[in-house]
C-alpha positions as CSV (number, residue, x, y, z in Angstrom):
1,X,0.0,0.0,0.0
2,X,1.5,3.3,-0.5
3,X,0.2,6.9,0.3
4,X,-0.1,10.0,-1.3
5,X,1.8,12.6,-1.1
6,X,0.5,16.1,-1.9
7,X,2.3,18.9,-1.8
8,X,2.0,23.2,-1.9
9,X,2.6,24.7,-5.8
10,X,5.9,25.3,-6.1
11,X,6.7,27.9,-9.0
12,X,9.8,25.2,-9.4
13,X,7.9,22.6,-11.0
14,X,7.6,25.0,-14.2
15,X,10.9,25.4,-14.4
16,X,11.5,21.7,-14.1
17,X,9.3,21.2,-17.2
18,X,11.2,23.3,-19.3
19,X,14.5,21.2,-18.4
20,X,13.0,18.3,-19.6
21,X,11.2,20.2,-22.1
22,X,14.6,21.4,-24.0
23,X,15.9,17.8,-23.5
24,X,13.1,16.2,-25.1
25,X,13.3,18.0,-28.1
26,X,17.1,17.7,-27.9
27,X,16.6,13.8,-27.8
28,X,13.7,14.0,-30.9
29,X,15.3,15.8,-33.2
30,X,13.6,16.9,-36.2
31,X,10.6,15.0,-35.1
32,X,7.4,17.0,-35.3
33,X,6.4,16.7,-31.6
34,X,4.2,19.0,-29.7
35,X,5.3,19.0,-26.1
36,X,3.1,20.6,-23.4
37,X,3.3,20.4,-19.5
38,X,0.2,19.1,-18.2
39,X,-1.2,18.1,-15.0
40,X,-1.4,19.6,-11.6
41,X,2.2,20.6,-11.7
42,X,1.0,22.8,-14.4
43,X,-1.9,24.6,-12.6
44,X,-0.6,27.5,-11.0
45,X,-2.2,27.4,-7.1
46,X,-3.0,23.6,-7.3
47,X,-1.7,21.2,-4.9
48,X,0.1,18.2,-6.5
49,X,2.5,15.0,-6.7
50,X,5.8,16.3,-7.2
51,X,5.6,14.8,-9.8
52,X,5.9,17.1,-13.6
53,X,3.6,15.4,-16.1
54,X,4.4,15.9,-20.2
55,X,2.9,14.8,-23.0
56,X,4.5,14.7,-26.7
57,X,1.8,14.6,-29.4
58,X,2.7,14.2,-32.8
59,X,4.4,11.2,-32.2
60,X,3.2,7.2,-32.5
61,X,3.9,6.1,-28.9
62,X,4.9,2.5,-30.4
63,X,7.9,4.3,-32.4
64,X,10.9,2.6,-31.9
65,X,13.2,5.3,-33.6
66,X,12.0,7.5,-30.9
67,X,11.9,5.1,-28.3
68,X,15.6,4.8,-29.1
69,X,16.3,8.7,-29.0
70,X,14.6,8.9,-25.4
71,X,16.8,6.0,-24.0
72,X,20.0,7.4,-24.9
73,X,18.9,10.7,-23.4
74,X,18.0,8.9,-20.0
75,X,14.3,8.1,-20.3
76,X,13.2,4.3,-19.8
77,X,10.0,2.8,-20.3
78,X,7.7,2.5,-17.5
79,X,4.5,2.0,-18.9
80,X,4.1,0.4,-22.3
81,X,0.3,-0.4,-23.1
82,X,-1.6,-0.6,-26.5
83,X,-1.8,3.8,-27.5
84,X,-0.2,4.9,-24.6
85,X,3.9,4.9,-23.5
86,X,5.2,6.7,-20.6
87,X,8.4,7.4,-20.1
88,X,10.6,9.0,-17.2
89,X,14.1,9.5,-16.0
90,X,16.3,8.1,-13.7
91,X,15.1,10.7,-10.8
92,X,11.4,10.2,-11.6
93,X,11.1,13.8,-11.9
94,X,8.5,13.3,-14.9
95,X,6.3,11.4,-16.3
96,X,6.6,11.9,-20.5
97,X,3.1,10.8,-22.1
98,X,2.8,9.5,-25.7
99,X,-0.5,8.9,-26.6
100,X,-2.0,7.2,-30.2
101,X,-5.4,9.2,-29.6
102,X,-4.9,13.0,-30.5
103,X,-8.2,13.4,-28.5
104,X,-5.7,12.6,-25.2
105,X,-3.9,15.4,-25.9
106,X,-7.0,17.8,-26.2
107,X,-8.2,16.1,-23.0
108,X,-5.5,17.2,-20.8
109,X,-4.7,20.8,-22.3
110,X,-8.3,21.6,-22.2
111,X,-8.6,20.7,-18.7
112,X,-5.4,22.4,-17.5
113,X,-6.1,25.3,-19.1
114,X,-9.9,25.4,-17.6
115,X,-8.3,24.8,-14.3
116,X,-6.0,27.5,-14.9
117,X,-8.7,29.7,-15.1
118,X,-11.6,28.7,-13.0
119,X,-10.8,28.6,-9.3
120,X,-13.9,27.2,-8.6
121,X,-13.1,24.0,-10.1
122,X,-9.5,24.3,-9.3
123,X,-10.8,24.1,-5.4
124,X,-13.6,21.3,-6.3
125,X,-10.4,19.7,-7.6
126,X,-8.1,20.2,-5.0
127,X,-10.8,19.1,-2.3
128,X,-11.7,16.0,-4.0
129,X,-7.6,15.0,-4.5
130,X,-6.8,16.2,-0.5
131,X,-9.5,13.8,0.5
132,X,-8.3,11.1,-1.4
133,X,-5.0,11.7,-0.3
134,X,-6.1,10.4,3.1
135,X,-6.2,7.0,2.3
136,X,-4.0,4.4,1.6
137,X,-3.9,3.2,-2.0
138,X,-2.4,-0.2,-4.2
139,X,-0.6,1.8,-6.5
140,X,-0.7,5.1,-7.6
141,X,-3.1,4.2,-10.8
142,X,-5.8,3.3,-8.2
143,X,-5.1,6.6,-7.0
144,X,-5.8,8.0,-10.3
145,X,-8.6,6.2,-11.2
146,X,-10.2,7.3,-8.0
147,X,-10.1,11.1,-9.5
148,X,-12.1,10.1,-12.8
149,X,-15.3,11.1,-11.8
150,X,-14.5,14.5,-10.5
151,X,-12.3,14.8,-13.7
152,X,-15.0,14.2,-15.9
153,X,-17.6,16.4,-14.2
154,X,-14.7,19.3,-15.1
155,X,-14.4,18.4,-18.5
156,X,-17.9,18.7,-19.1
157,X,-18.1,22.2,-17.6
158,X,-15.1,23.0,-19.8
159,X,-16.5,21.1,-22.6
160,X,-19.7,24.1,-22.4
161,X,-22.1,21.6,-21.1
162,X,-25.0,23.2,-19.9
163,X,-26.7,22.7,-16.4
164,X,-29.8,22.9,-17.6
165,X,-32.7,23.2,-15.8
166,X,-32.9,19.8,-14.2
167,X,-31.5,20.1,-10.6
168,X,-33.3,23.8,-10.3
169,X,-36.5,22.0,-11.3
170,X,-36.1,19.2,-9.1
171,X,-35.0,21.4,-5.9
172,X,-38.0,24.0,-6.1
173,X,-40.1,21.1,-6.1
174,X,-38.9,19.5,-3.4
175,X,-38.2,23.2,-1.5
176,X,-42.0,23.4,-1.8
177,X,-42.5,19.9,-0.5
178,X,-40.4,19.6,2.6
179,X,-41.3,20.6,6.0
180,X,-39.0,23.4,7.5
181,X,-35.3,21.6,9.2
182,X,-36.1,18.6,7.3
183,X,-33.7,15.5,7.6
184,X,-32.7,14.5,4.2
185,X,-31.1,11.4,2.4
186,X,-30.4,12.2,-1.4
187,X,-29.1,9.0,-3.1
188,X,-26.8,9.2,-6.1
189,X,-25.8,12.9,-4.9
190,X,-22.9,13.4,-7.7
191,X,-21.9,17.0,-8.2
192,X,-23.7,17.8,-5.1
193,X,-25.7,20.5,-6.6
194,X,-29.1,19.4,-5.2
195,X,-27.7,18.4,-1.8
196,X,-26.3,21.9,-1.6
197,X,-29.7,23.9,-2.8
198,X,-31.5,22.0,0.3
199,X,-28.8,22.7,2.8
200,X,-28.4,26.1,2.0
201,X,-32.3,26.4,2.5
202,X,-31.9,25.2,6.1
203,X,-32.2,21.4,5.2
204,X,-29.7,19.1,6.9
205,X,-28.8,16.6,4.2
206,X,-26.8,13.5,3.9
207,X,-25.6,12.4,0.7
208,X,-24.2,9.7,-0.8
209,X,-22.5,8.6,-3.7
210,X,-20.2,5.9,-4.8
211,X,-17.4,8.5,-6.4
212,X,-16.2,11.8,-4.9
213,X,-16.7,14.9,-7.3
214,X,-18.2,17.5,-4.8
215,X,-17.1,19.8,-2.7
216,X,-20.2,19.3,-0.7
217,X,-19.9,16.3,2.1
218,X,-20.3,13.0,0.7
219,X,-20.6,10.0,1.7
220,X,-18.6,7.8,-0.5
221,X,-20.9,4.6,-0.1
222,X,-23.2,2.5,-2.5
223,X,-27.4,3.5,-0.7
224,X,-27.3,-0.7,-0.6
225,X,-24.1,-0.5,1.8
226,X,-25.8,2.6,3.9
227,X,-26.9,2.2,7.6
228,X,-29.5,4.5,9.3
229,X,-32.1,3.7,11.8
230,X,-35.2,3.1,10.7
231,X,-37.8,6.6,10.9
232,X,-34.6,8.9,9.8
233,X,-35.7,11.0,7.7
234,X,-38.5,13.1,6.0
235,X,-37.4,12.8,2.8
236,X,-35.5,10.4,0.4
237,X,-34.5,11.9,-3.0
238,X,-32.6,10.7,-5.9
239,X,-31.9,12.0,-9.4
240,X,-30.7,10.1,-12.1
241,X,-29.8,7.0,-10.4
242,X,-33.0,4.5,-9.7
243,X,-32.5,2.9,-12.8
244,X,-29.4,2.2,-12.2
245,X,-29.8,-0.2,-9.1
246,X,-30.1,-3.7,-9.0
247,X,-33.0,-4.8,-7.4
248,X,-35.6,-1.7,-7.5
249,X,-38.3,-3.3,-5.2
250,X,-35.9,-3.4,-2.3
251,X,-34.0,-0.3,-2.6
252,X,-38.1,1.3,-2.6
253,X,-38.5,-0.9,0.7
254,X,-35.7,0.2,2.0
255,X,-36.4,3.8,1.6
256,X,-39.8,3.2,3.2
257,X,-38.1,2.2,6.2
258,X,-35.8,4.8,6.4
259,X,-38.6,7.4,5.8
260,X,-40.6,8.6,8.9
261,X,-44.2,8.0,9.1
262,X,-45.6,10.7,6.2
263,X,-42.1,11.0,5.1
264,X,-41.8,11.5,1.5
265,X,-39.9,10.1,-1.7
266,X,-38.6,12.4,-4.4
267,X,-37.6,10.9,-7.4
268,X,-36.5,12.3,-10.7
269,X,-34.9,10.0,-14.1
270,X,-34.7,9.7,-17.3
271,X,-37.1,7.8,-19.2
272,X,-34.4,6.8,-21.6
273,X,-36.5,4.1,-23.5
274,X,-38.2,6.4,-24.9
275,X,-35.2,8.4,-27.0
276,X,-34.9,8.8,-30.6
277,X,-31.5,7.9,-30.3
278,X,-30.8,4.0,-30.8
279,X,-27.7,4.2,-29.1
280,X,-28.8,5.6,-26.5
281,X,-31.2,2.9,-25.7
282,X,-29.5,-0.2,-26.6
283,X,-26.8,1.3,-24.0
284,X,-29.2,0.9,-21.1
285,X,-31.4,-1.8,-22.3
286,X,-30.9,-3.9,-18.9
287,X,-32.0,-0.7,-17.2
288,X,-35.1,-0.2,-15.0
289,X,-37.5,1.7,-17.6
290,X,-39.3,4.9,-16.5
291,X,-42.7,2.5,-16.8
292,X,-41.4,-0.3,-14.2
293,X,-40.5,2.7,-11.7
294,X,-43.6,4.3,-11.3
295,X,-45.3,0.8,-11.0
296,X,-43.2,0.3,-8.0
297,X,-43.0,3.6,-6.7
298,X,-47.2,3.7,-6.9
299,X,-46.8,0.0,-5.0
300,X,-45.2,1.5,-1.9
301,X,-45.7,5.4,-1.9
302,X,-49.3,7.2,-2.6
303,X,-48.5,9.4,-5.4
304,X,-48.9,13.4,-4.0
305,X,-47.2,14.7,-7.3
306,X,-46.3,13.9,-11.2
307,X,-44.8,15.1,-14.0
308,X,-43.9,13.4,-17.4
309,X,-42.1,16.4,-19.0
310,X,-39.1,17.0,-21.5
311,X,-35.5,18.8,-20.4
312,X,-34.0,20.1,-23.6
313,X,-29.8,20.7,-23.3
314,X,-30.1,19.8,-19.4
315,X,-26.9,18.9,-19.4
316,X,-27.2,15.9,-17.8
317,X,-27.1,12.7,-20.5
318,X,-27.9,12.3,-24.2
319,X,-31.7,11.9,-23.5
320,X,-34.0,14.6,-22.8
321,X,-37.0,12.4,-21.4
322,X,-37.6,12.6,-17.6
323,X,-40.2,11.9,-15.2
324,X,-40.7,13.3,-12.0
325,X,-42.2,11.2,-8.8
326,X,-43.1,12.7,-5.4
327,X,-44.7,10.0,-2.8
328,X,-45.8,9.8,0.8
329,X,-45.2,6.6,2.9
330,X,-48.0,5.0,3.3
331,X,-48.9,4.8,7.0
């Protein structure tokens, strides 16, 4: 097991890059190669591995002329998988990227540069590594695999996906809904964007979620791993994940149980079987439909609102189908 070490920016990682930088294109020649520094090293303010991060575009990672050029100038192989080589130096200093995918390259500039300038994500960032951080890891890939989901949720932002008007939707319903100081469980909390709204309204929420990518408090636990006594709380909301889960009918018991008497059940998804899009639905085909969630929800809640409707750029998925379900336990 081995931990994480994160450390302060230090301006001397920039200058670091442009050692190896000049070396690199020492060692390549005539080679058309675009080398950029990439990474947290390269975010000005960010807290990171000391570790400087390159990547060399315009060059097949499987070349061996190259391959060659970078040995004699001190860099050995230490990852070699099918499109991607890495490459570092005897200190370990840096970690040199070749990628087959030009799209990797756009990846990691694009975020880099987004992070650069957005210190809101830049914190959401650093948050989400520094709690990481606390744990003890395999190997420094699990480490990075852990950051994905907060990494993607950037991208998207950077990428000019919109919000849409999903979560607001979803949050002034359930704002009209609650009682005052309500306890609330949201399932599936992601971004946090919904659990925030409530708490900010006086609401004291718990949220969950198998990955962190919110600054927001979550609790990085699958709802079929989560303990609670029974009667918690008033409310129970999810958005976009019940058709995700593997057995619906006992998740919905299990919610009744945590619910107090009256308590209610907010749900909002996509009704994805419904798209135009194929793709889309051949992707979730061993889904729970929209259809088979209102059955059970109707089973075990009585119904006190909804609404079949249509989000248009939400943001949130390629389908713009969504229901909305709010229920009262049944006494």
């Amino acid at each position: 097991m081995i931990r994480i070490a994160l450390r302060k920016h230090d301006p001397e990682w920039a200058r670091r890059y442009e050692l190896h930088e000049a070396r690199l294109r020492t060692a390549l020649g005539d080679r058309p190669a675009s080398i950029e520094h990439i990474g947290s090293t390269a975010i000005p303010g960010l807290a990171a591995k000391p570790v400087v991060d390159i990547i060399v575009g315009g060059i097949d990672p499987h070349d061996c002329p190259a391959r060659a050029a970078l040995e004699r100038a001190g860099y050995a192989v230490v990852v070699d998988e099918d499109g991607h080589r890495m490459y570092a130096p005897a200190d370990r200093s840096a970690h040199v990227h070749f990628w087959s995918d030009a799209r990797e390259t756009e990846r990691h500039i694009l975020f880099r540069d987004w992070l650069r300038d957005r210190v809101d994500d830049r914190a959401l960032y650093e948050d989400v590594k520094r709690r990481l951080a606390l744990r003890p890891w395999n190997d420094a890939n699990e480490y990075a695999q852990a950051k994905t989901a907060v990494i993607e949720s950037i991208l998207k932002r950077a990428r000019g996906a919109p919000d849409g008007p999903r979560i607001d939707t979803f949050a002034r319903l359930l704002l009209e809904t609650l009682p005052a100081d309500a306890n609330v469980l949201e399932i599936g909390a992601g971004e946090g964007r919904l659990a925030t709204r409530l708490a900010v309204a006086g609401h004291h929420v718990v949220a969950l979620d198998r990955e962190l990518r919110s600054s927001f408090p979550i609790a990085e636990i699958a709802f079929e791993e989560y303990v609670a006594p029974p009667a918690t709380f008033e409310c129970v909301a999810a958005a976009l994940v019940l058709h995700h889960v593997n057995c619906l009918e006992a998740t919905l018991e299990k919610v009744a149980i945590l619910l107090k008497p009256g308590g209610i059940v907010a749900i909002d998804d996509y009704g994805w079987e419904r798209s135009g899009d194929p793709t889309f639905r051949t992707d979730r085909a061993s889904l729970h439909t929209s259809a088979s969630m209102l059955e059970a929800l109707r089973r075990i809640f009585e119904e006190i609102y909804y609404r079949d409707h249509a989000y248009f750029d939400d943001g949130a998925g390629d389908d713009a189908l969504a229901f909305t379900f709010i229920g009262r336990r049944r006494s």
